[in-house]
C-alpha positions as CSV (number, residue, x, y, z in Angstrom):
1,X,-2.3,-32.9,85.0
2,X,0.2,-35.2,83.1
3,X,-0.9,-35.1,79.0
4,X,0.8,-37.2,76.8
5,X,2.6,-35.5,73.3
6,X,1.9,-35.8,69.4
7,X,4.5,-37.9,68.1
8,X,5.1,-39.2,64.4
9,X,4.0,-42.4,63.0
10,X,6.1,-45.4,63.2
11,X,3.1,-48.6,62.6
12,X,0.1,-49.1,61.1
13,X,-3.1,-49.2,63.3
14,X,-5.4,-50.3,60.4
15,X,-3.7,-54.0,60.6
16,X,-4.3,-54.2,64.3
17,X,-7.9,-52.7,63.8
18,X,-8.8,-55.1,60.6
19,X,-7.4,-58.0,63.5
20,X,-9.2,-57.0,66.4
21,X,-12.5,-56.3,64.0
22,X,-12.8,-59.6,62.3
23,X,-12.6,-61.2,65.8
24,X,-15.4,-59.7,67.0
25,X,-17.7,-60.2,63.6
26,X,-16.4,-64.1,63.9
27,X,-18.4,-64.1,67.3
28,X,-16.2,-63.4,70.1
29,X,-17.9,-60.2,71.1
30,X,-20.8,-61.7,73.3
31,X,-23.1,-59.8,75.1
32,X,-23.3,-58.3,77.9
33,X,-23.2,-55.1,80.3
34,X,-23.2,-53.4,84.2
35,X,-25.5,-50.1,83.3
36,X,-28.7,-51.4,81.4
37,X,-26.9,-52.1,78.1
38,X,-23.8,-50.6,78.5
39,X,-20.2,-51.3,79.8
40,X,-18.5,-49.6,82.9
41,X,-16.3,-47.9,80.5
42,X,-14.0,-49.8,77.8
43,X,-10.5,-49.5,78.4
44,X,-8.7,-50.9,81.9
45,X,-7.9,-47.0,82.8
46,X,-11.7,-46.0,83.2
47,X,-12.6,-49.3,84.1
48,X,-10.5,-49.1,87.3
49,X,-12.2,-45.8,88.2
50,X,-16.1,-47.2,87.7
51,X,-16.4,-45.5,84.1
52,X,-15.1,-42.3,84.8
53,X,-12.2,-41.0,82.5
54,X,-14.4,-38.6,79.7
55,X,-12.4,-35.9,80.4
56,X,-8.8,-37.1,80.8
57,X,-7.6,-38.7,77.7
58,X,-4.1,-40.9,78.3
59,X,-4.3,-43.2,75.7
60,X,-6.4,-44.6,72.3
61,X,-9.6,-44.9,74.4
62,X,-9.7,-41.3,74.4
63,X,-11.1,-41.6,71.0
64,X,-13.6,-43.8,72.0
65,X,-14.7,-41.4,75.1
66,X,-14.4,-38.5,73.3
67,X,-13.5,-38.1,69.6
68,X,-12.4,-34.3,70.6
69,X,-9.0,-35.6,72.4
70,X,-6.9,-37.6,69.6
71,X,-4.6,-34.6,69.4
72,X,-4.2,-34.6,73.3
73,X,-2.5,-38.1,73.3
74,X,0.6,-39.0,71.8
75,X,0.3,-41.3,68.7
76,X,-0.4,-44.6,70.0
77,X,-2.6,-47.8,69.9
78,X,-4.4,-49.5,73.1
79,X,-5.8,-52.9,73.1
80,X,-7.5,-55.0,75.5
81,X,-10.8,-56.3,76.6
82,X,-13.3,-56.8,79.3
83,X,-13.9,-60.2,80.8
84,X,-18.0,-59.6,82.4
85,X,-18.8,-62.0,84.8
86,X,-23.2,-61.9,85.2
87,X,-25.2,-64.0,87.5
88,X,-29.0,-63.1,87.1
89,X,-31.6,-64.2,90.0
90,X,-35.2,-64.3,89.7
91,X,-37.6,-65.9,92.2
92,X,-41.3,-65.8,91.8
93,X,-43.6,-65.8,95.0
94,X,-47.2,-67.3,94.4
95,X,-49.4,-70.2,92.5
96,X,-50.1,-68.2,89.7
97,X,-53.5,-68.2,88.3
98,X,-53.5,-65.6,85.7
99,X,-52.7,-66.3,81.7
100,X,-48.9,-66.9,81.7
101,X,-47.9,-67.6,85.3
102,X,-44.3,-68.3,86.1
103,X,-42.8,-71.3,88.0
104,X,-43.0,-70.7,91.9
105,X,-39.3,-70.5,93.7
106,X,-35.8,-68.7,93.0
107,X,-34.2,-69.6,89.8
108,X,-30.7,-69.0,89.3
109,X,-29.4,-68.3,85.9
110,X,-26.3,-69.3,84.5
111,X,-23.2,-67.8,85.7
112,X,-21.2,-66.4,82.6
113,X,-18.1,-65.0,81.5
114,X,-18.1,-62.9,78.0
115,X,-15.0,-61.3,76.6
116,X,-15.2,-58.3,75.1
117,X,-11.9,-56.7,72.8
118,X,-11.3,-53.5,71.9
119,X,-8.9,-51.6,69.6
120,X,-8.3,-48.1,69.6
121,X,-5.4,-46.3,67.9
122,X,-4.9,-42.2,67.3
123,X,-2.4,-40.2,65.2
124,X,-1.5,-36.7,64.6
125,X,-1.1,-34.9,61.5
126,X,-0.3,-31.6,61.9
127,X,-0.2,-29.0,64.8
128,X,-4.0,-28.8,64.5
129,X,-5.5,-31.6,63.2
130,X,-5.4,-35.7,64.0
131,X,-7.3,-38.7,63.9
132,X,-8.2,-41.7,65.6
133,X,-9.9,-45.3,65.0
134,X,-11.6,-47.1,67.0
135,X,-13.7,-50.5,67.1
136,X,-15.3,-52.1,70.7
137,X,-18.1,-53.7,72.0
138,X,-20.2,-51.2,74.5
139,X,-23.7,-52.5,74.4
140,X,-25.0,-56.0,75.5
141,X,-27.4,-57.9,77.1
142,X,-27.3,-62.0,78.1
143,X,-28.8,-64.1,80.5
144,X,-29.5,-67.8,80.2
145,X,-32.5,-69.5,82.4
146,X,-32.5,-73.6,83.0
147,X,-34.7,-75.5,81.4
148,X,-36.4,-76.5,84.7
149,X,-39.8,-79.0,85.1
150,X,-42.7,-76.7,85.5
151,X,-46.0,-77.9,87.1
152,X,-48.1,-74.0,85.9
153,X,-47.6,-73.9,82.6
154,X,-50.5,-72.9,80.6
155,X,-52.7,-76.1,78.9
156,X,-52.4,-75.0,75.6
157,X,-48.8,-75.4,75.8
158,X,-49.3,-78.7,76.4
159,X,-48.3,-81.1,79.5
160,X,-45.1,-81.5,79.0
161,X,-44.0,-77.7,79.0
162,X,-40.7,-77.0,80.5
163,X,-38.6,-73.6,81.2
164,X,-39.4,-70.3,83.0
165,X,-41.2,-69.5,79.9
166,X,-42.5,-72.9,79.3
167,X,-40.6,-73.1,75.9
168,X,-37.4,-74.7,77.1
169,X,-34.0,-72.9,78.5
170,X,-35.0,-69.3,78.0
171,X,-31.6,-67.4,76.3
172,X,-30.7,-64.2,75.4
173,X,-28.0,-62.9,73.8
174,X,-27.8,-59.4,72.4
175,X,-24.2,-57.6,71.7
176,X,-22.7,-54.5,69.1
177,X,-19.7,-54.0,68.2
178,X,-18.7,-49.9,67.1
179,X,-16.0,-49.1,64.7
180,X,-15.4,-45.3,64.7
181,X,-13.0,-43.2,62.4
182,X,-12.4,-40.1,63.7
183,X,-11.1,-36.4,63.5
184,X,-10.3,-33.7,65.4
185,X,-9.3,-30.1,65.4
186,X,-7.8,-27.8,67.5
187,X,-9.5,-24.8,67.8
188,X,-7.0,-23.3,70.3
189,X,-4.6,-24.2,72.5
190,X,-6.9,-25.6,75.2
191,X,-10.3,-26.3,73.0
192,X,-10.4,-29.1,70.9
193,X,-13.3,-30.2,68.7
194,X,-13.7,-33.9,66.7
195,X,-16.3,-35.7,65.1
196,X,-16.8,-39.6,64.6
197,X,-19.2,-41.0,61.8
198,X,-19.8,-44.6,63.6
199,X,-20.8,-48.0,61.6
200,X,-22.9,-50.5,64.5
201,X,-22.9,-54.4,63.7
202,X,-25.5,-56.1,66.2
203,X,-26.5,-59.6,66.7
204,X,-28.6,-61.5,68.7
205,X,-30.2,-65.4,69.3
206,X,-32.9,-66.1,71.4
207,X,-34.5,-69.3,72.4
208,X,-36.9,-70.7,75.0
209,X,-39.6,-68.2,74.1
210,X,-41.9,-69.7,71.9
211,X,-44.4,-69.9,74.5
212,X,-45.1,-66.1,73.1
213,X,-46.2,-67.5,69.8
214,X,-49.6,-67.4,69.9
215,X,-49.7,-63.5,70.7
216,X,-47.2,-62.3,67.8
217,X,-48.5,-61.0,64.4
218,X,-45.4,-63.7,62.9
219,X,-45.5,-66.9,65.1
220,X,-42.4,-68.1,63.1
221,X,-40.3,-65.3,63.8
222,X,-40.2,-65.6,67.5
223,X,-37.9,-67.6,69.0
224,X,-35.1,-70.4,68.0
225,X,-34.3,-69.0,65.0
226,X,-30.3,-68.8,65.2
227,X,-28.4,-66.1,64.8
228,X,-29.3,-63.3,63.4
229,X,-27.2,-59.9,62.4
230,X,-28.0,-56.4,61.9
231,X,-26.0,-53.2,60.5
232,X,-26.6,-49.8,61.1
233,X,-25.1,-45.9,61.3
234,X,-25.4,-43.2,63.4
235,X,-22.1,-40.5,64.8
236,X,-20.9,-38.9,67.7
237,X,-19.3,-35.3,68.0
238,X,-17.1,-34.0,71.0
239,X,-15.9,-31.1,72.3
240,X,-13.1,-30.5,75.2
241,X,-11.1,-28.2,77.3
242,X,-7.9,-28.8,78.5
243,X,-6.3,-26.1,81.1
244,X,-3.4,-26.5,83.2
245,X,-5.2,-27.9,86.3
246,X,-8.6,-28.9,85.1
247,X,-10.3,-30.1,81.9
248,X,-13.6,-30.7,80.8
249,X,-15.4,-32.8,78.3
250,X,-18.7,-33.0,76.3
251,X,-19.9,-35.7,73.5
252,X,-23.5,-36.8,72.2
253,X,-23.5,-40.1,70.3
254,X,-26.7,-40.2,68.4
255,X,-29.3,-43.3,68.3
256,X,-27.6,-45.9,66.0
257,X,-29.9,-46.5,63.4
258,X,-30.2,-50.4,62.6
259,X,-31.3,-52.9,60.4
260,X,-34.1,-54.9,61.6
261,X,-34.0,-59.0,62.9
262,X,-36.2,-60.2,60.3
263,X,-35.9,-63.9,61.9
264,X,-36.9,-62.7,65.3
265,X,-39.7,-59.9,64.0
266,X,-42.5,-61.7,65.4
267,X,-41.5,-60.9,69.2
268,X,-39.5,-58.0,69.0
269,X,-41.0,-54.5,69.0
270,X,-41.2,-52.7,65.4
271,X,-40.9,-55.5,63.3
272,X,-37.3,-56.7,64.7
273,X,-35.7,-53.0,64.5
274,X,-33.8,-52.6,67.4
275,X,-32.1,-49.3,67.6
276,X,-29.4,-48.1,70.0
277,X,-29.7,-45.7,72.5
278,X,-28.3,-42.6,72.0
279,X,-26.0,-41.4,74.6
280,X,-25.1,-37.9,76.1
281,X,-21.8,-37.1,78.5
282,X,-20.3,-34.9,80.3
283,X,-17.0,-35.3,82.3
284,X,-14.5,-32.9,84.2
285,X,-11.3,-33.7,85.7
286,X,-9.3,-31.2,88.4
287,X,-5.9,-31.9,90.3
288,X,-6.5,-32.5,93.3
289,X,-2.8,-32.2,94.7
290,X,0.2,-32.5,92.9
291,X,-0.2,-36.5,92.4
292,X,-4.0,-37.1,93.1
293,X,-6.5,-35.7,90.3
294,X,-10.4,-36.4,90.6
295,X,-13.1,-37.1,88.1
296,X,-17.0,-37.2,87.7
297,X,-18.8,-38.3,84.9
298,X,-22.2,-38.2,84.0
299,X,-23.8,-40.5,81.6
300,X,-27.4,-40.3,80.4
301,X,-28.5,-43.0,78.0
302,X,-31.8,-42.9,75.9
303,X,-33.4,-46.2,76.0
304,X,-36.6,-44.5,75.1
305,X,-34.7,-44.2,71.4
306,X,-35.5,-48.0,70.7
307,X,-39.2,-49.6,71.2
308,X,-38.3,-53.0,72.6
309,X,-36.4,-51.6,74.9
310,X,-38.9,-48.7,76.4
311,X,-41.9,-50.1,75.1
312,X,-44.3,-51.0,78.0
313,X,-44.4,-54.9,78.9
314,X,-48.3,-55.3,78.3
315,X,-49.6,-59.0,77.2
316,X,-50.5,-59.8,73.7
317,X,-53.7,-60.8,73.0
318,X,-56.5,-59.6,74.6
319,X,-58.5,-57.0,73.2
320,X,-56.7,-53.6,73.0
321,X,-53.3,-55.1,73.5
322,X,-50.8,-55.1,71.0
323,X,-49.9,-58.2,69.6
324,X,-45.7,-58.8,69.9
325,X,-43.6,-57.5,66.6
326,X,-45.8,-54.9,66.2
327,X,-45.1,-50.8,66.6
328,X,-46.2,-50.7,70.0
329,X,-46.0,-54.6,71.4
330,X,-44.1,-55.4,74.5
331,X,-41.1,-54.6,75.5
332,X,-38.6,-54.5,78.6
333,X,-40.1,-50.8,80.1
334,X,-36.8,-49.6,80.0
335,X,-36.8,-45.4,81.1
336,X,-33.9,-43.1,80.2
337,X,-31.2,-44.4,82.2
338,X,-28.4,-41.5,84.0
339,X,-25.4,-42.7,85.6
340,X,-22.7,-40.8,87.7
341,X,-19.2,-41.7,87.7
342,X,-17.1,-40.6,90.5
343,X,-12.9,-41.3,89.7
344,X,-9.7,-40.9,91.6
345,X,-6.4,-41.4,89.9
346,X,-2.9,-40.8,92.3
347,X,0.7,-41.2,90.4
348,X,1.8,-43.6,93.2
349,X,5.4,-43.8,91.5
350,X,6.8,-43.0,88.1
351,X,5.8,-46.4,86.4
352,X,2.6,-47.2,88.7
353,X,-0.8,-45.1,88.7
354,X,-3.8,-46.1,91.1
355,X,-7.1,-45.7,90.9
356,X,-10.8,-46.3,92.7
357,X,-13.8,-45.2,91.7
358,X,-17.8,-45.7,92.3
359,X,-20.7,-44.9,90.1
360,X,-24.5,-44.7,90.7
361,X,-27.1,-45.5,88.3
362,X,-30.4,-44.4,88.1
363,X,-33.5,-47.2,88.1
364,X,-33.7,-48.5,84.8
365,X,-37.7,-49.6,84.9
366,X,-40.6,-49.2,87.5
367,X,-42.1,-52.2,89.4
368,X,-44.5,-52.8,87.3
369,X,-42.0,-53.5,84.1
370,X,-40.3,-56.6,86.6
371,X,-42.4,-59.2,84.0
372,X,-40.4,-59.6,81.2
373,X,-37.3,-58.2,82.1
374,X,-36.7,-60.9,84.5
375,X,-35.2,-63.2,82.1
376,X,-32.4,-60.5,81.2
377,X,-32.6,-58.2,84.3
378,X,-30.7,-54.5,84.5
379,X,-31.1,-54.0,88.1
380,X,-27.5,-52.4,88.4
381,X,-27.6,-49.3,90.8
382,X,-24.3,-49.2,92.6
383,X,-20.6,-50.1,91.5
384,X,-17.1,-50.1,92.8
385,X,-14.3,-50.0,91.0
386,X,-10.1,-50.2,91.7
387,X,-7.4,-50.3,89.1
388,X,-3.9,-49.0,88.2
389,X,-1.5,-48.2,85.3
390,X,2.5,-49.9,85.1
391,X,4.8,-48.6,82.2
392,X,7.2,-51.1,81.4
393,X,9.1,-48.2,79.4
394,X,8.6,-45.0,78.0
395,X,6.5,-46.5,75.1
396,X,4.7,-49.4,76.4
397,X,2.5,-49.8,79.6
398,X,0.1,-52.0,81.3
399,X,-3.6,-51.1,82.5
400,X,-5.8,-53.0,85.0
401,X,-9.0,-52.1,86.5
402,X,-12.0,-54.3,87.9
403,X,-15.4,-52.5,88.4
404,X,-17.9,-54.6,91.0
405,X,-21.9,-54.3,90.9
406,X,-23.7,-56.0,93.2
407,X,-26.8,-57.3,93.0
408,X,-30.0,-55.2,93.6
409,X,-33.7,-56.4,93.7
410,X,-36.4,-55.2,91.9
411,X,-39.9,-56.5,93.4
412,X,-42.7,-56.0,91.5
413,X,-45.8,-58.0,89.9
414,X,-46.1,-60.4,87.3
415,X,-48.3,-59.0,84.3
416,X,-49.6,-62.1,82.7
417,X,-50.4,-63.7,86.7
418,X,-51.4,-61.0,89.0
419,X,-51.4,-63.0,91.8
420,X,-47.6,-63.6,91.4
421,X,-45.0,-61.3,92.3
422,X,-41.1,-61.3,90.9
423,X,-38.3,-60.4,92.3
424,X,-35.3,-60.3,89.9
425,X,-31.1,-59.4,90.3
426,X,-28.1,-58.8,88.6
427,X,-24.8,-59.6,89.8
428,X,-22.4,-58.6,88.0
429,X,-18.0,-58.4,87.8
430,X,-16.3,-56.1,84.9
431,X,-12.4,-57.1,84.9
432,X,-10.4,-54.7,82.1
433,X,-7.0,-55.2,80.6
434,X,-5.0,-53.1,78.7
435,X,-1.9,-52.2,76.9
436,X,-0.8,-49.2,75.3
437,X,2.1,-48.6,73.0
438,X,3.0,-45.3,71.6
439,X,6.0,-44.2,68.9
């Protein structure tokens, strides 16, 4: 199992990471994601093998996978991005009689692209210890809905109420970036152990949702408010193995504990405080023949950490419901989320490495949560990945990878129109690029 060397410095990553950072805070870093909130991976290696790649470290995402592994990769930097392709689908079946029925038909959502940079960069100091940096975008949400005539809405929002939520284009745009310093130490020869304190930036906008206003305990604070921004903490610690054949790796990232959206505090759970999900892994890769080595992953996210996102979808207002913004008002229904990442990596040639992969993902929410999440939908079950690796030289190399997920339907009913039943789907495409240079 080829592991690159420790090698000494020769540039400085901070520049690159100070570049790449201030491009995301400047608003390049949009939202969006193939497994609930998160990306299929980050860099173009794991991306080409569906996510998998915890336990291999090649390059500066190894820090980001695993904070453990700096010392396993010779001193480099890796840049590059995601370009997520998303094309949501809801269609609604029946009249809709109830208090907030939705507009009959299939609506298609707009068909987006978000890009998505990362930086990533590790050094070693000694025979024991180095140290990495890192700074990506890994959680998102976004969908955008039409605003389309509606002939349902109800009276109170007046005649001339347009949208799927009778407010307008319904938007939603939700992204974080992560910049992680880290350290590691080598406990022996083959175990390795690193920790990452990690500093979150999220943002988010929403609009077309004012129809909510009447059931929120802050009817300002619910929709069409611009931007707002939210900062927050948490860390991750790692631990790995590294044998001749086979390695294995283990990381917990803990809930990322934000800030809240004071202009958007009204409709989301908790008073705007939107936490992120923690995130536990586990990966082991094993050489399969001398030029073939195979991975699996498994991912298991805690949505249940942040209350808009597990929070039942119940409507606000009658009696015994919560009204939206507070502790317990509605949210997406989101359940703990695992996800298994199968990988396959063959050294084709000397300069080229292939790769293919496929992951599975749990069901994110029941049937009966299909209300609310139909505007952003995380139906994402199966995806499909292929990729591969060029070096240009011995210091410089190329990586590729595309991850597929097609789209899956969730049927279920609509909450605030009984009668009504939604179907909702996510298609999305994940295309990584990369490029690595070491000294």
């Amino acid at each position: 199992m080829a592991v690159g060397s420790g090698g000494n410095a020769g540039c400085n990553p901070v520049r690159w990471a100070v570049g790449i950072g201030l491009l995301c805070l400047a608003g390049s870093c949009p939202a969006g994601a193939a497994s609930g909130l998160l990306l299929d991976g980050v860099g173009g290696k794991e991306k080409g093998m569906a996510g998998a790649g915890l336990a291999l470290p090649q390059d500066g995402v190894a820090v980001i996978n695993n904070p453990a592994t700096s010392g396993l990769v010779r001193s480099q930097i890796s840049f590059g991005g995601t370009a997520l392709f998303a094309s949501p689908e809801a269609d609604v079946s029946g009249a809709g009689s109830g208090l907030f029925p939705q507009e009959p038909g299939t609506a298609d959502g707009d068909e987006r692209w978000f890009g998505i940079p990362y930086m990533a960069a590790v050094q070693d100091f000694d025979s024991r210890w180095s140290g990495g940096l890192s700074i990506y975008g890994f959680f998102g949400l976004g969908a955008i809905f039409a605003d389309v005539p509606r002939t349902n809405c109800p009276l109170a929002l007046g005649p001339a109420a347009s949208g799927p939520l009778c407010a307008g284009e319904s938007r939603i745009d939700f992204s974080a970036l992560l910049v992680a310093p880290s350290v590691a130490y080598a406990l022996t020869p083959s175990w390795s152990i690193g920790v990452a304190p990690v500093l979150a930036y999220s943002r988010i906008e929403l609009r077309g949702l004012g129809g909510f206003a009447a059931g929120s305990i802050d009817p300002s604070a619910v929709s069409d408010n611009g931007v707002d921004e939210a900062w927050g903490f948490g860390g991750e610690i790692g631990l790995h193995y590294q044998g001749p054949s086979l390695s294995f790796g283990l990381t917990y990232q803990t809930r990322m504990d934000m800030r809240p959206f004071d202009r958007y505090r009204g409709l989301l759970a908790d008073g705007g405080k939107v936490d992120l999900p923690s995130v536990f892994a586990a990966g082991i890769a094993a050489d399969i023949s001398e030029n073939l080595i195979g991975l699996l992953d498994i991912k298991h996210v805690r949505y249940s950490n942040s209350a808009l996102l597990s929070n039942r979808f119940v409507l606000p207002g009658p009696p015994g419901n919560a009204l939206l913004g507070s502790p317990d008002g509605a949210g997406f229904g989101w359940k703990d989320q695992t996800t298994f990442h199968l990988g396959l990596q063959y050294y084709w040639r000397a300069d080229t490495v292939l790769r293919a992969g496929y992951a599975y993902s749990t069901r994110l929410f029941p049937d009966s949560q299909v209300s609310l999440s139909a505007i952003a939908p995380g139906t994402m079950t199966h995806h499909v990945a292929l990729g591969g690796s060029y070096f240009l030289n011995e210091l410089v190399s190329i990586d590729l990878g595309a991850t597929y997920t097609p789209a899956t339907h969730v049927r279920g009913r609509n909450a605030a129109s009984p009668d009504q039943t939604i179907s909702e789907a996510l298609e999305t495409l994940e295309i990584g690029l990369g490029f690595n240079y070491r000294w």
